[in-house]
C-alpha positions as CSV (number, residue, x, y, z in Angstrom):
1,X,-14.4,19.6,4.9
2,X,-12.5,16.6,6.5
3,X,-8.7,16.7,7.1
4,X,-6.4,13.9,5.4
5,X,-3.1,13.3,6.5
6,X,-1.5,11.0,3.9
7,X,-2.4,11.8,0.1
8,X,-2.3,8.7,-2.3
9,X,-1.2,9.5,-6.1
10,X,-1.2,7.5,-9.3
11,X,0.7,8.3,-11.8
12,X,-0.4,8.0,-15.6
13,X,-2.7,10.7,-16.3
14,X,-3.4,11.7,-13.2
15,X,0.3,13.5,-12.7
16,X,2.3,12.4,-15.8
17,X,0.7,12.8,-19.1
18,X,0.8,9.6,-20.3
19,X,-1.1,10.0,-23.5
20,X,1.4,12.2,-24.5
21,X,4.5,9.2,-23.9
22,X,2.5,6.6,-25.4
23,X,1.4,8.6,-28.3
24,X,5.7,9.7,-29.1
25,X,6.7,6.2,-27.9
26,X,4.5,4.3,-30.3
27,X,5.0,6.5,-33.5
28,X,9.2,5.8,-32.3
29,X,8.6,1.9,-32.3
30,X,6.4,1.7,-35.3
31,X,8.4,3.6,-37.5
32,X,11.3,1.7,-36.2
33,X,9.9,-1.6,-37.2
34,X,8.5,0.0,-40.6
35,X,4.7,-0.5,-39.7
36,X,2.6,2.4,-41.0
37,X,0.6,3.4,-37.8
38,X,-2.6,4.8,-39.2
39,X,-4.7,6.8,-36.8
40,X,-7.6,3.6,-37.3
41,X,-4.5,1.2,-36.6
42,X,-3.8,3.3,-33.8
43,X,-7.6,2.8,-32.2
44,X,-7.5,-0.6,-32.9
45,X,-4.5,-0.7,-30.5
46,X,-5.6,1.3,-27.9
47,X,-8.9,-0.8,-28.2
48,X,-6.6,-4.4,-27.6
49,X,-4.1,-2.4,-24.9
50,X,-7.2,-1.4,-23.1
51,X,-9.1,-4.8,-23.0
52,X,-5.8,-6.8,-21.7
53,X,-5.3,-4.3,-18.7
54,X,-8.9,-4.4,-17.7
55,X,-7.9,-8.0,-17.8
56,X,-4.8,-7.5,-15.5
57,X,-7.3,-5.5,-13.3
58,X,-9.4,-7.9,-12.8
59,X,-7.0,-10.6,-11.9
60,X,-7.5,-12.7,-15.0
61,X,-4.4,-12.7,-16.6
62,X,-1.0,-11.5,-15.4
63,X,1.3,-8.3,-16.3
64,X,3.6,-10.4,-18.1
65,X,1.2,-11.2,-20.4
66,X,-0.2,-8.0,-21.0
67,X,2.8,-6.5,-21.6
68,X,4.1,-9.2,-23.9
69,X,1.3,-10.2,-26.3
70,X,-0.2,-6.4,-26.7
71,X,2.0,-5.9,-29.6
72,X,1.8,-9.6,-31.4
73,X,-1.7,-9.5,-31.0
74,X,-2.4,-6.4,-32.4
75,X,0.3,-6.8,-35.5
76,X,-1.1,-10.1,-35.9
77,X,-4.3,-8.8,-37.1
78,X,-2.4,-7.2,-39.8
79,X,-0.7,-10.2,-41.0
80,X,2.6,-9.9,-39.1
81,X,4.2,-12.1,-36.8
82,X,6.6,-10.5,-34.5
83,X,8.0,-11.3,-31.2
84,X,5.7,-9.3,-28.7
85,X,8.4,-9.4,-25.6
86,X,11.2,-8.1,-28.1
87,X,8.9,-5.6,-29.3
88,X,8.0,-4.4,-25.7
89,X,11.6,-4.1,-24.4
90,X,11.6,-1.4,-27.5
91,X,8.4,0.3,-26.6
92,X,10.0,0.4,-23.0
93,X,12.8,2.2,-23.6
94,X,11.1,5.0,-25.2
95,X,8.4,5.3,-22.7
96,X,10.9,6.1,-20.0
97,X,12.1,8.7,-21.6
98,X,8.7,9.9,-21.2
99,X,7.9,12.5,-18.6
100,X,5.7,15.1,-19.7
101,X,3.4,16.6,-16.7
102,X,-0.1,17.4,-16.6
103,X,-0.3,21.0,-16.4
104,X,-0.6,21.8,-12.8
105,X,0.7,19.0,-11.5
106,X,4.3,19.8,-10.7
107,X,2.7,22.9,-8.6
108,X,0.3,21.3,-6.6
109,X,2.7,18.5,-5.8
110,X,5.2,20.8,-4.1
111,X,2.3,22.6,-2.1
112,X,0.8,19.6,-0.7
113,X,4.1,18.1,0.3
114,X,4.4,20.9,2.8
115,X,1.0,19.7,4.6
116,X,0.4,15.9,3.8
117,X,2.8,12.4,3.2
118,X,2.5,11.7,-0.3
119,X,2.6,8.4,-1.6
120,X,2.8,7.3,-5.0
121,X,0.4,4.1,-5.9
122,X,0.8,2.3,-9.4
123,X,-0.2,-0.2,-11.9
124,X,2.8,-0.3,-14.3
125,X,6.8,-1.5,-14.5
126,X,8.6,-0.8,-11.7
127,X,11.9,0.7,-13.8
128,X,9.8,2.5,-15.9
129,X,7.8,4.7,-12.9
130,X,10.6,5.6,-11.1
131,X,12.9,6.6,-14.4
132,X,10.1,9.1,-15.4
133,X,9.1,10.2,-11.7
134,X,12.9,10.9,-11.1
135,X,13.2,12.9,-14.4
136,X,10.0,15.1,-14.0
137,X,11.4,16.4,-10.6
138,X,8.6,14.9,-8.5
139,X,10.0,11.7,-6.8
140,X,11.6,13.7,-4.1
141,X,8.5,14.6,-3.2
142,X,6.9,11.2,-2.3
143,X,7.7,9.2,0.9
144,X,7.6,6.0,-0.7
145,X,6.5,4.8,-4.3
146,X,4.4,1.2,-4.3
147,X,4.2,-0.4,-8.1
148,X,2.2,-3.1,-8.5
149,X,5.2,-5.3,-10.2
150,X,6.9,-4.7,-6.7
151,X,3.7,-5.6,-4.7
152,X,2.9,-8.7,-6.5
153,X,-0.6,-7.3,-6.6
154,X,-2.3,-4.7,-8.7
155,X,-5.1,-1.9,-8.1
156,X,-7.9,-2.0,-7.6
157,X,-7.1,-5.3,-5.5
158,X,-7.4,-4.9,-1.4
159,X,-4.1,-7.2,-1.2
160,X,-2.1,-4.0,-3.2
161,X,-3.6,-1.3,-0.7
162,X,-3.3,-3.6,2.4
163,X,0.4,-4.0,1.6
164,X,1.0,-0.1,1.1
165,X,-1.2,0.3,4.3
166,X,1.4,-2.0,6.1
167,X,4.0,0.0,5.4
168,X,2.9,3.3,6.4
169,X,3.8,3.4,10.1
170,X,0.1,4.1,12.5
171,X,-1.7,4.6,9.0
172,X,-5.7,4.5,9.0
173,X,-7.7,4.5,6.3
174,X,-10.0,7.3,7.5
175,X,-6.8,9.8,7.4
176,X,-6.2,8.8,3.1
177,X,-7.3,9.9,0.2
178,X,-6.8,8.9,-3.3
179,X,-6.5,11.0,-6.5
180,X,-6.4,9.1,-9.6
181,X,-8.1,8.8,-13.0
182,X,-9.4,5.9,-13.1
183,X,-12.5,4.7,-11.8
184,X,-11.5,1.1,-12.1
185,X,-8.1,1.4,-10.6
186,X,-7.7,4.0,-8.8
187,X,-11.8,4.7,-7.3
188,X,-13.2,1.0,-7.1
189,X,-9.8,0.8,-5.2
190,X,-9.9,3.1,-2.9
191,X,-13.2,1.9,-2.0
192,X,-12.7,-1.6,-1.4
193,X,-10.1,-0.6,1.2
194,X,-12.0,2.2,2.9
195,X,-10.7,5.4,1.5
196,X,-11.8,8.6,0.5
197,X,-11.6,9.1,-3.4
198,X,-10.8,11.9,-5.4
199,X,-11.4,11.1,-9.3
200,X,-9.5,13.3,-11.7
201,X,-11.7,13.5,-14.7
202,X,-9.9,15.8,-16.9
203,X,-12.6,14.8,-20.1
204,X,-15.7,15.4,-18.1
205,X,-16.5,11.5,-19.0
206,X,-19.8,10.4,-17.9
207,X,-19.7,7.5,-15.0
208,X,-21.8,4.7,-15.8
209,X,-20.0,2.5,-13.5
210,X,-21.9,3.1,-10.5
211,X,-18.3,3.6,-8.6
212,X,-19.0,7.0,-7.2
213,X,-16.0,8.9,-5.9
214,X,-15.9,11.3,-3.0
215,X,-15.2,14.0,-5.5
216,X,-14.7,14.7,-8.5
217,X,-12.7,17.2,-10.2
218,X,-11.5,18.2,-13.4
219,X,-8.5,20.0,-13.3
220,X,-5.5,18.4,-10.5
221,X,-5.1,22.0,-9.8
222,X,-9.0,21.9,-8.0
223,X,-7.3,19.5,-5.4
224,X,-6.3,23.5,-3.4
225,X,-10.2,23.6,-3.2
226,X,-10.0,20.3,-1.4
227,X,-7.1,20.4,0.6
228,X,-5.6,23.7,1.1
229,X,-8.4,25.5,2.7
């Protein structure tokens, strides 16, 4: 098994349960603004949210934008017009409040920290991370947390690692991995820049992406297996 020195996290759904925020943050900002959020409405905007960050992933379109027209675009379709960057300064503020932990996570975190530096690396608003990492108990744990708003780049891109890679004094790639959920993020990532890859695939998805990680496990507690041995 190789050794690792420095451990690489993100953050949504890989050590915060972020379907569990979103899900309490959007029933919060759709009942505030009187919008019945069926569960079909509900896909539809998943569907929209999830086609404008693969967007941002790509590098075609910004964060701002993202993060500003998700809302108006998708009320739109229902015959609304509404301010999408008022509407996300509201879905904001309840998402960090948000900080519920994958089960596990919390536990392996503090066992790691004794053995490995732990960074955190995420897409996402830079206020928003560090509220919720501070309140779940783990940010203590991490050496330093890189957000891509702080960056001025985004995963999977090489610019965001190379920057975090900067800033890790005598850091080599061949001493990281990366544990993360998504295979367009967090795996592609972590490949472009020459890192190990650890893909946390709680839903036992099936990869058609032909990004294949180091390994693969399904529960963040199976990361002992890995790197406690």
């Amino acid at each position: 098994m190789k050794s690792y020195k420095t451990l690489f996290f993100d953050v949504d759904d890989t050590l915060l349960d972020f379907g569990a925020t979103e899900r309490k943050a959007l029933r919060s900002l759709f009942n505030e603004i009187q919008f019945d959020l069926s569960p079909e409405a509900e896909d539809r905007y998943r569907t929209i949210n999830r086609a404008l960050w693969s967007s941002y992933e790509e590098g075609e379109i910004g964060r701002d934008e993202v993060l500003n027209t998700r809302f108006s675009l998708f009320l739109k379709e229902f015959g609304r017009e509404e301010n999408g960057a008022a509407l996300e300064t509201k879905y904001r503020a309840y998402i960090a409040n948000g900080h519920d932990l994958i089960p596990g996570a919390f536990e392996i975190i503090t066992e790691l920290y004794h053995h490995y530096d732990l960074y955190i690396v995420t897409n996402g608003v830079s206020d928003t991370q560090y509220k919720r990492l501070k309140d779940s108990n783990l940010l203590p744990f991490f050496k330093e947390v890189f957000v891509s708003e702080d960056t001025g780049y985004q995963k999977p891109m090489k610019e965001f690692f190379s920057y975090v890679f900067d800033r890790i004094p005598r850091f080599v790639p061949a001493d990281g991995l990366i544990i993360g959920d998504s295979l367009t993020a967090d795996i592609k990532g972590g490949y472009l820049s020459n890192l190990d890859t650890c893909w946390y695939n709680p839903r036992h998805i099936i990869n058609e992406l032909g990004i294949n990680p180091t390994y693969e496990i399904h529960s963040i507690s199976e990361l002992r297996g890995i790197l406690l041995r």
